[in-house]
Each structure stands twice: as structure tokens, then as C-alpha cells.
C-alpha positions in Angstrom: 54.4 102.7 71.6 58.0 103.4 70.7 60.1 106.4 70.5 63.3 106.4 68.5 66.2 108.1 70.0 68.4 108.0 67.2 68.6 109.1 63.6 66.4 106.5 61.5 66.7 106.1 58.1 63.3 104.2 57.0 63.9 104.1 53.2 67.3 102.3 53.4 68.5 100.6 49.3 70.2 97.7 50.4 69.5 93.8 49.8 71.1 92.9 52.9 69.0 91.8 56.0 69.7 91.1 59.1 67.5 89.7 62.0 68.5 90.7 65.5 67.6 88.6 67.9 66.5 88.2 71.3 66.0 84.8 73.4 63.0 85.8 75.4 60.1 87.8 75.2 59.5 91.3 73.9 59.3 93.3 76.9 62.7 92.0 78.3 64.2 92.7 75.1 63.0 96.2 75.5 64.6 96.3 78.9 68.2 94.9 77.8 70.6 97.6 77.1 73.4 95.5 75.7 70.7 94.3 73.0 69.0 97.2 71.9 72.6 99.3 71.9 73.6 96.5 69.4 70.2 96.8 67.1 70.7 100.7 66.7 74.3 100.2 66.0 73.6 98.0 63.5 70.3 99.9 62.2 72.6 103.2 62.0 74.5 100.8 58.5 73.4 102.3 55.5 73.9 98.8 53.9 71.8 97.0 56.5 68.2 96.0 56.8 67.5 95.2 60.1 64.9 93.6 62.4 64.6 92.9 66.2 63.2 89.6 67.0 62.2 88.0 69.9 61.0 84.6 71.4 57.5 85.4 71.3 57.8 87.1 67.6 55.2 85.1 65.3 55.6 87.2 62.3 58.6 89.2 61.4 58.4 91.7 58.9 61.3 90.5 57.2 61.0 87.4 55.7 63.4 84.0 56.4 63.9 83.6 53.2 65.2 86.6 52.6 67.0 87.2 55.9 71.2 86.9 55.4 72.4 86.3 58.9 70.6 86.2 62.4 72.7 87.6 65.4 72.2 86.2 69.4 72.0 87.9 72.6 73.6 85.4 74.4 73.0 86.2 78.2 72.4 83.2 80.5 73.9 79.9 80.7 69.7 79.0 79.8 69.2 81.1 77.1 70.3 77.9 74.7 66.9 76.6 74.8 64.8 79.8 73.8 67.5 80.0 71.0 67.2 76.2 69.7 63.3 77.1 69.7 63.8 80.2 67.6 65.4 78.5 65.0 63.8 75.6 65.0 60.7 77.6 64.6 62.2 79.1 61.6 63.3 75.6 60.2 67.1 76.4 60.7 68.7 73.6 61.4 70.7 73.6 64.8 74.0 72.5 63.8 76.0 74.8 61.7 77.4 71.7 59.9 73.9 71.1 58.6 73.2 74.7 56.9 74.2 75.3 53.7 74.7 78.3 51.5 70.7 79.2 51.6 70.8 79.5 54.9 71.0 82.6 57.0 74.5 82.7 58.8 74.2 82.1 62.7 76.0 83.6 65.3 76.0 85.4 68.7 77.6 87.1 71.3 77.4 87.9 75.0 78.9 87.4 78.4 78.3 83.6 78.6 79.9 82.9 75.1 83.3 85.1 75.8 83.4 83.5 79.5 83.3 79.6 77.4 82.1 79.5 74.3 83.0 75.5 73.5 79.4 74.0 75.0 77.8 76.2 71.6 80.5 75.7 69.2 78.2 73.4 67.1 75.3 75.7 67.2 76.9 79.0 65.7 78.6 79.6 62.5 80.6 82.3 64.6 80.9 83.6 68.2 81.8 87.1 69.1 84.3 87.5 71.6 84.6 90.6 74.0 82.5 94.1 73.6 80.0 93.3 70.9 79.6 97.3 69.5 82.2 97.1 67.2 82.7 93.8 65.8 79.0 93.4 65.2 78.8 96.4 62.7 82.2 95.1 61.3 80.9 91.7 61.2 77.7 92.1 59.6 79.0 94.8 56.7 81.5 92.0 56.0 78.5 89.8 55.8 76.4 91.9 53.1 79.9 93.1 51.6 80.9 89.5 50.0 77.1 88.0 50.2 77.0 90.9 47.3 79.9 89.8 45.9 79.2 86.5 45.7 80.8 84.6 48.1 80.4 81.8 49.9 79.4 81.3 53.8 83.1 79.8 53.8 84.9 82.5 52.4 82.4 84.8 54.6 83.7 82.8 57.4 87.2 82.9 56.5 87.0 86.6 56.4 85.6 87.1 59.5 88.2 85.1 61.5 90.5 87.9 60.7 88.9 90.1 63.2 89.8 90.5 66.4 87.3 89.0 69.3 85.3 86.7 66.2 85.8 82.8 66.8 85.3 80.4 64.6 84.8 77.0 65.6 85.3 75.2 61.6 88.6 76.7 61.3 90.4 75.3 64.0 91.6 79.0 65.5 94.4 78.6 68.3 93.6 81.2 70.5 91.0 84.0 70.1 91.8 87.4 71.6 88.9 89.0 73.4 88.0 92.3 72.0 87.5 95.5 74.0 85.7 98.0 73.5 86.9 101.9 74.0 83.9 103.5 76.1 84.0 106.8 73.9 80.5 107.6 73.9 78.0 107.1 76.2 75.8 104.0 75.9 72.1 104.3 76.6 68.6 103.2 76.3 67.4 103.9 72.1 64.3 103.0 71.8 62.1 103.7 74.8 58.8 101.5 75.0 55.5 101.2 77.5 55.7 97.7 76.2 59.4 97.3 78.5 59.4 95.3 81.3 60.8 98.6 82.8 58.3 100.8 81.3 59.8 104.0 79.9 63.2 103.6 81.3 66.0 105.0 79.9 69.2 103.7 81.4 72.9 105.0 81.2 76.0 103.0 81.3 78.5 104.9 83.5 80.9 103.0 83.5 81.9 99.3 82.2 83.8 96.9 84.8 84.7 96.6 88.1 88.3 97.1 90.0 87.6 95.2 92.9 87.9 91.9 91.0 85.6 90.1 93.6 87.1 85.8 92.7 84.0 84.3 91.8 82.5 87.6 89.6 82.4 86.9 85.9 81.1 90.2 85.4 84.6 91.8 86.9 87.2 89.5 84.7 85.1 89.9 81.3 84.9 93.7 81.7 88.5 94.4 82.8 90.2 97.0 82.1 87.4 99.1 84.0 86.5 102.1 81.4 84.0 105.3 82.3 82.2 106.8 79.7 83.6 110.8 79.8 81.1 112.9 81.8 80.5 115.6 79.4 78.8 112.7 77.4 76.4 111.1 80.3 75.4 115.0 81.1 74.4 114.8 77.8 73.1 111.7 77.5 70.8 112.9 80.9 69.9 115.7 79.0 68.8 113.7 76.4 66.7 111.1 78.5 64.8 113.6 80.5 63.6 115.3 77.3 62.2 112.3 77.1 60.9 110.6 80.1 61.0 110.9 83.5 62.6 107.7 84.5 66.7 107.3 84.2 68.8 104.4 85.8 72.7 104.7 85.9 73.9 101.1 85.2 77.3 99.4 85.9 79.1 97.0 88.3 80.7 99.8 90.3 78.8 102.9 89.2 80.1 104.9 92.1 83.6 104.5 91.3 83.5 107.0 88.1 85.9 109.9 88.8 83.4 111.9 88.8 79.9 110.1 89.9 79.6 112.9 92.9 78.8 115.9 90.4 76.4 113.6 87.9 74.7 113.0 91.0 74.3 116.7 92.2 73.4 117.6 88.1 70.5 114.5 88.9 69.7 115.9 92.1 69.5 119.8 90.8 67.1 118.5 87.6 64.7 116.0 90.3 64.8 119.4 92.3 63.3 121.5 88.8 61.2 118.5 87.8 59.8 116.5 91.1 57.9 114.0 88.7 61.7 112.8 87.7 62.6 108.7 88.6 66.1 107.9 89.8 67.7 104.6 90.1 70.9 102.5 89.9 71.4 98.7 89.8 73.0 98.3 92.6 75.3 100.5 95.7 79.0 98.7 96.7 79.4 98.6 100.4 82.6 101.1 100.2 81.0 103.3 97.6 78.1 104.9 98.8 78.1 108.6 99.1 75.3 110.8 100.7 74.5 112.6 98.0 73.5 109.7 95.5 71.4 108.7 98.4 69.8 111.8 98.4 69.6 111.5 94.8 67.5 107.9 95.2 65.4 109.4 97.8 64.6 112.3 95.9 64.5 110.4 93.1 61.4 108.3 94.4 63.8 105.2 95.0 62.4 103.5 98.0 65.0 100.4 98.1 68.3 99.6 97.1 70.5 96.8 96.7 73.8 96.1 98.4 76.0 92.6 98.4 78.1 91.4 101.2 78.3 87.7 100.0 79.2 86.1 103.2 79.1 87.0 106.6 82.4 86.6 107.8 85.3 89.3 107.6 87.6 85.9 106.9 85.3 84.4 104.1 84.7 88.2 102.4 88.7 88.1 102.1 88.5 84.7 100.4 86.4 86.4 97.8 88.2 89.3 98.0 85.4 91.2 99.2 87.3 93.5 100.9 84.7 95.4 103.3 84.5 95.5 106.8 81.7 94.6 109.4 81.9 98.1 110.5 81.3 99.3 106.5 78.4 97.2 106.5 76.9 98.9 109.2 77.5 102.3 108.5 76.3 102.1 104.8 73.2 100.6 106.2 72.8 103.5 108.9 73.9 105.9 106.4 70.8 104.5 103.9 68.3 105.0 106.2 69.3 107.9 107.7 69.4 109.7 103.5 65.9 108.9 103.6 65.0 105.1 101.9 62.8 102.7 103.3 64.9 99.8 102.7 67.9 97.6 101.7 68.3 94.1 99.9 71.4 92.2 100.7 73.2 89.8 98.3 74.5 87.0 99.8 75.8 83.8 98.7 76.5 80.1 100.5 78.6 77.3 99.2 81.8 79.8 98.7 84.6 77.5 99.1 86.2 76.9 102.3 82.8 78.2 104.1 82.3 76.5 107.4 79.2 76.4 109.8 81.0 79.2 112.0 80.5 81.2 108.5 76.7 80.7 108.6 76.2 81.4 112.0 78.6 84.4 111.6 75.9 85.8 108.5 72.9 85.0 111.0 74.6 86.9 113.9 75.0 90.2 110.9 71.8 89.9 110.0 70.1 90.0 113.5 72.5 93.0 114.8 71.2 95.0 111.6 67.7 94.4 112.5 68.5 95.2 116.0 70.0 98.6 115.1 68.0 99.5 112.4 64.1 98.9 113.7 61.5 99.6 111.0 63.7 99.5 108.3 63.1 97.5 105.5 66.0 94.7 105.7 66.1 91.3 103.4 68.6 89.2 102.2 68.9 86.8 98.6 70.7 84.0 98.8 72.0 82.4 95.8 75.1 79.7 95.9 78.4 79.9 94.5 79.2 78.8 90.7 82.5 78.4 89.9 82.7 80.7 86.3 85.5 80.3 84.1 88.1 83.0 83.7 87.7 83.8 87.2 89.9 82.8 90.4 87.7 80.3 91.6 87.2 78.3 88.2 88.9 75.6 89.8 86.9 75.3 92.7 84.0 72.8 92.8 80.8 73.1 94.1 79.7 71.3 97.6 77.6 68.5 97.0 73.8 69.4 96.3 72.7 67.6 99.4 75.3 69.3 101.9 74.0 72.7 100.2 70.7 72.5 101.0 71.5 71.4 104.3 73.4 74.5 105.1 70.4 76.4 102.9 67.7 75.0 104.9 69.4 75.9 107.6 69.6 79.6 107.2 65.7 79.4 106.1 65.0 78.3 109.4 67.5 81.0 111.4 66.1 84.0 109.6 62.4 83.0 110.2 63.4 82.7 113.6 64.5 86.1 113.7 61.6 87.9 111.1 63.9 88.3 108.0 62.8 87.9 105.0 65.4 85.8 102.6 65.1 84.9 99.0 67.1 81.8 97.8 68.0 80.3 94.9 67.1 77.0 93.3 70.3 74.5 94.7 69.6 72.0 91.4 69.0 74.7 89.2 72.8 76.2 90.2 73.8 72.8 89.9 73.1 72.5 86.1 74.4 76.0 86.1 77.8 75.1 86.9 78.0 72.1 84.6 77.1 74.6 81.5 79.6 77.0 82.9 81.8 74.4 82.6 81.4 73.0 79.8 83.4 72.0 76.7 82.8 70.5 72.7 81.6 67.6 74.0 77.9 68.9 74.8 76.4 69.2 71.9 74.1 66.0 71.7 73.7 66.8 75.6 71.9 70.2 75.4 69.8 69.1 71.8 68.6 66.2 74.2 68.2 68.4 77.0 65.8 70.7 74.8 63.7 68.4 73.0 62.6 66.8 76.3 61.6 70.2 77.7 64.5 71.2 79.4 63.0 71.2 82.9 65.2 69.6 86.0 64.5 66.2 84.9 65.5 66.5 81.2 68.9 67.8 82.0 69.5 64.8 84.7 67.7 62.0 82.0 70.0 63.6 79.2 73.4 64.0 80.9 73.2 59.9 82.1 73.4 59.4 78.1 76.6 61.4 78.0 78.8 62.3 81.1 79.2 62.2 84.8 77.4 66.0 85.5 79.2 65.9 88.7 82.8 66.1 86.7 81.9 69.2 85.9 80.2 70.6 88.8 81.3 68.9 91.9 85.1 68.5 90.9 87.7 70.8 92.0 90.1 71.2 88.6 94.1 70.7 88.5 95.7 73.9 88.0 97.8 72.3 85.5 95.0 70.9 83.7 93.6 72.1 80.1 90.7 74.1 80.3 88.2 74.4 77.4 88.2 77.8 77.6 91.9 78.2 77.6 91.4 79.1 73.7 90.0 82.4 75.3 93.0 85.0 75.7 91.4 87.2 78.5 93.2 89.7 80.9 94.8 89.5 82.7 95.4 85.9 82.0 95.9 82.2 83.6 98.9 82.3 85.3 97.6 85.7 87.1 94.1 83.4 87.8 96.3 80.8 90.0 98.1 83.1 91.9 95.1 84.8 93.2 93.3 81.6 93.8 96.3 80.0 95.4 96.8 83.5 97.6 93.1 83.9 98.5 92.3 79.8 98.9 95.0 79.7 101.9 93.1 82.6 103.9 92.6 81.4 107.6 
């Protein structure tokens, strides 16, 4: 069952369609924010039909044929493969340059696609660049505007290039300015669903970005400048979630940073206090951010865990990173959790960062059994993924260690935190591999990823397909010139290149 939490208008007179579409299955679309923000803003146009899809839809309710363009969530580096299958299941061909005029217009948007959007630029009529809220609606009453008129998909497309953040790829743009959204209102969770993967959940983006700028976080460079949504509007918002359901997440990359996160968590805490039934969570707690009262808020809230990263163990290799907390941080926001009342803490770390040595290892084994130590019947585990260099970030330069040498070094911390009764999560070495290579990718992968889909896109497609077409390790393993051309250089992102290098030539010299 679903419950609208916006103004619907179910008798809409317009001949324009629009599928919105999701790369995975219905109960993760449910559970995306960023995609069901974009739906309602689009189902709000008075000259829009519009339709969520998903990669386990069999039957829309709007009909291909009648269906005028299809819009992407664009998430993970992966999702290419659940979006090949969508269209392919909808005989849409997968190269723009083979859709004509009957076809519906294709294009998406997301963090992977404003990171580098040249390993899809033969996939997608056109790419949104930046904050998707804004040109979306623009892009799509463009759309139904001319398709009225007349027009063609190239004089659509033509059209559309004039808008900042919308790439492209036919018309050979130079450089396409990210867009940016202004965070006037308060985005949150529209359609609440039991179907959700998080059942009932209505979340509330706080704020958008990051300052800290960690080198190897995408999530920090695409979001910059850091915005907060004004906190008469998330009291609001609140207001409006809790009339209802019971469950409310605050989500961003540094939620605790808002000017002024102490008093939306003492209005949380004094509604959990009125209503005990009331969930409270966030996605995750920075080291050098955590207050007691959100704590108390969690704990109240029925939060039993939380999630903290550190991403390497040593006070030198966090400064690499620009991770800039302390050993003594770390142990005081562990303390301080427990003490506030929560059963446990998951730690974020990460191996592979480069310049990381076998003294940084041992120096994240030697942590992790002093927080056991000092914390005894507390909940404590770690997840371990390993470093992939994103574009648009510091480290973008920076190759990965060989797959062999980081399984070596990941087998090796298996083995040190059974010893010592941890429990670690890690990721997949070969998946982060192929990771990397997409991340890194430019024009020249289109045949690549087709091949890597048709033959199933497990581990083995993507190693049969890339000995067709390049040397993977170019991409993953190789550590780029700073003077060199990137593919993503046609991406004008804050706060720019030349700032890029002197970070990583600052932070890459750190003894």
C-alpha cells in the first residue's frame, strides 16, 4: 500500500508521457530518495503523464508506444546492466544513434554520470549534469513543449543543450557546467510504501554535501558547495512525517554539521518522548560530530547501532585522506556511544589507500583491539572495502595496488581480527577492480560494456570482454600524469582541476 504525500492530480489532459525509471527492483526504488523526489517533481507538471518503472516492472500502465522520453536513476557504476535490460526489454535499441524519431528519448542522471559520464555517452540521448530537481522538470516540459509542436528529437536535443548541467554527447559540447541545486525546501520521502525495502520510512535530507572534503569521497566533490535545507522547513517536514508514520531518518554526508542539528534533535527527542512508538535514525555519525543529545535521540529513538568511518588506522594515513580525526576522537566517540545508551557501532574502513604500508595495517589491528579492550560487551565491527580512485576527486590520479597484493594485505586483516573476536565485513577485491576501470572510463567503452552484458556480466564477462578491447589494468592499476587529459575534463566541477593537484600533491607527500 501507498500513501501520497503530495498534492496529486489524477485526471491530468496532456499527451505527454514520461516513464521514470529505476534500475532495480521495486522495493529499492521505494527506498531511494533522490528517485522518488524526482518522480513527484515531475508528477507535480500539469503537462506531464508520468510513470515509475522499475527492473522487475512487467506491465506498465503506460504504454511504450506511447511513452515520449524515459529518464535514469543512474546510481552505481553497475547499474548499466539493469538499464541495457530495461530497454532491451522494451525493444529500445541501446545506442542512441540507432533510435529514430519513434522512439522515446533516453536519458539519465545521477552521481555516477556527473562524476564521468563518457563510458554511457553512446547509450543516452542526454545526460544530466549536477542536482537533477530542476533540470529534470525543465528538461522534460521542453520535451512535451516541442514534441507538441512538432519537432524533431534533434531540434529537442538542440534545445536542451542550452540548459545548464544537460550534456549532450551528438553535439560535440566543450565543457558542460555542473548544475547546483539551491536547497530551498526540504527534500523528503513522498510516497511512503510497506512494499520499501525500508518499510514506512520517511527520510529527511538535512543537509546536501560535506566540508571535510575527505580525497578519495565522490560524494564530498559532487555535492560541494555544502547547502542545509532552512530548519523551519525540516520542523515542518518532521511534522509532516510523523502524521504519518512512525519511522523518520535524517539523511546526508555530514548531517551533524547543520547550524542547527542540536535543536531538530531536542524537537525529535521531545516528540519520541510524546509518542514512545516513534523510530529515529540517521545514515551515518562523523567521528568529530557526534553530540549527546542525537545519541540520546537514537537511543530513544529505538536505534540500537550506528555507523561511524575512520578509513585507516593510522593518524598519518587519515591525514593522507584528509581524515582529519584523532585516535583520541575515535575513542571518545566510541565511549561517548555506549555510554548514551546503544548497543553498538560499525566502523568504515578502507585498505589499498595509497601510500598505505604494513605498519598502517598493523596500526588498524592495534585500534581495533584497544576498542574492544576498553569497551567489553559492546557491539564493535568493522567493513572493509578498498580504495577506488573516483574522478573529480584528489586521488583520481592514484592507481589501485595490484589485485593480488590487495588481497594479500585483505587476507591478512581477516586473519588478525578472527584472532582477536571482531567481526569484519569486506568487500569483493575483483569486484572493486572492475569498479575502478568504469570509474575510469572514457568513449571508448561502448562495445566493452554491450559485450559485458550480453554475456551476463558476472566477473568473468567483464575480464573475457575487456581482452577484446583494452588493457583493464590502464585504467585501474595506473597512476595518471597530472598533465594528462582526462575524459572527464569536459565536466566543469568545483572547485576545479588545478585545486585537485594541489591537494593531491599536498596530501600525497604526508610522512
Amino acid at each position: 500500500m501507498e500513501k501520497i504525500l503530495y498534492q496529486k492530480n489524477y485526471n491530468k489532459k496532456t499527451k505527454c508521457n514520461i516513464w521514470c525509471a529505476f534500475p532495480a527492483c521495486k522495493s529499492f526504488a521505494l527506498s531511494s530518495l533522490g528517485y522518488l523526489w524526482i518522480f513527484k517533481t515531475l508528477d507535480e507538471q500539469e503537462n506531464i503523464n508520468v510513470e515509475r518503472i522499475y527492473a522487475d516492472t512487467k506491465t506498465p500502465q503506460i504504454s511504450i508506444k506511447d511513452v515520449d522520453a524515459i529518464c535514469f536513476s543512474f546510481s552505481f557504476d553497475m547499474d548499466f546492466v539493469s538499464i541495457f535490460e530495461m530497454l532491451e526489454r522494451f525493444n529500445i535499441p541501446l545506442l542512441s544513434k540507432n533510435r529514430n524519431d519513434d522512439i522515446p528519448i533516453i536519458f539519465a542522471g545521477g552521481p555516477v554520470l556527473t562524476a564521468n559520464p563518457m563510458p554511457y555517452s553512446n547509450f543516452f540521448d542526454f545526460i544530466v549534469i549536477g542536482d537533477g530537481e530542476d533540470i529534470n522538470t525543465q528538461a522534460v516540459s521542453t520535451i512535451s513543449e516541442m514534441k507538441e509542436n512538432g519537432k524533431s528529437k534533434n531540434e529537442i536535443l538542440t534545445k536542451l543543450a542550452e540548459i545548464e548541467g544537460i550534456f549532450v554527447p551528438t553535439l560535440n559540447q566543450k565543457k558542460i557546467t555542473k548544475h547546483t541545486a539551491k536547497i530551498d525546501e526540504c527534500i523528503y520521502t513522498p510516497i511512503l510504501s510497506d512494499e520499501a525495502y525500508f518499510k514506512d520510512m520517511f527520510i529527511i535530507e538535512s543537509s546536501r554535501g560535506c566540508a571535510n572534503c575527505c580525497n578519495f569521497c565522490i560524494a564530498s566533490y559532487l555535492n560541494l558547495p555544502v547547502r542545509f535545507a532552512p530548519y523551519e522547513n525540516i520542523i515542518k517536514t518532521i511534522e509532516l512525517g510523523l502524521e504519518n508514520t512512525n519511522k523518520i531518518a535524517l539523511l546526508g554526508a555530514q548531517v551533524s554539521i547543520h547550524p542547527k542539528f542540536k535543536q531538530i534533535c531536542e524537537f525529535i527527542y521531545k516528540k519520541i518522548q510524546q509518542k514512545p512508538e516513534i523510530e529515529m535514525s540517521v545514515s551515518s555519525l562523523r567521528i568529530d560530530g557526534v553530540d549527546d543529545i542525537i545519541l540520546k535521540t537514537l537511543a530513544l529513538g529505538h536505534q540500537k547501532h550506528v555507523t561511524v568511518a575512520i578509513e585507516a588506522g593510522s593518524e598519518r594515513l587519515r591525514k593522507v585522506i584528509n581524515k582529519n580525526v584523532t585516535e583520541e576522537q575515535i575513542f571518545n566517540t566510541i565511549a561517548k556511544i555506549r555510554q548514551n545508551g546503544l548497543k553498538g557501532v560499525k566502523i568504515y574502513a578502507m585498505i589499498g589507500i595509497p601510500t598505505e604500508t604494513t605498519e598502517d595495517l598493523n596500526e588498524i589491528i592495534s585500534l581495533a583491539n584497544r576498542l574492544k579492550q576498553e569497551n567489553k560487551g559492546f557491539d564493535i565491527s568493522f567493513a572493509f572495502s578498498s580504495f577506488v580512485p573516483k574522478p573529480n576527486t584528489p586521488l583520481q590520479w592514484c592507481g589501485r595496488f595490484t589485485t593480488s597484493e590487495l588481497e594479500k594485505r585483505q587476507q591478512y586483516l581477516k586473519k588478525e581480527f578472527h584472532k582477536l573476536g571482531l567481526k569484519a565485513g569486506f568487500s569483493s577485491i575483483k569486484w572493486d577492480y572492475w569498479q575502478t576501470v568504469l570509474s575510469r572510463g572514457d568513449e571508448n567503452f561502448t562495445e566493452f560494456l554491450i559485450d559485458v552484458y550480453k554475456n551476463g556480466a558476472k566477473l568473468g564477462a567483464y575480464k573475457k570482454a575487456s581482452k577484446k578491447y583494452f588493457n583493464p589494468d590502464n585504467y585501474a592499476l595506473r597512476n595518471y600524469n597530472l598533465d594528462e587529459k582526462l575524459p572527464w575534463d569536459i565536466i566543469d566541477l568545483k572547485p576545479g582541476k588545478e585545486i585537485l593537484k594541489e591537494r593531491y600533491l599536498k596530501y600525497l607527500n604526508i610522512n
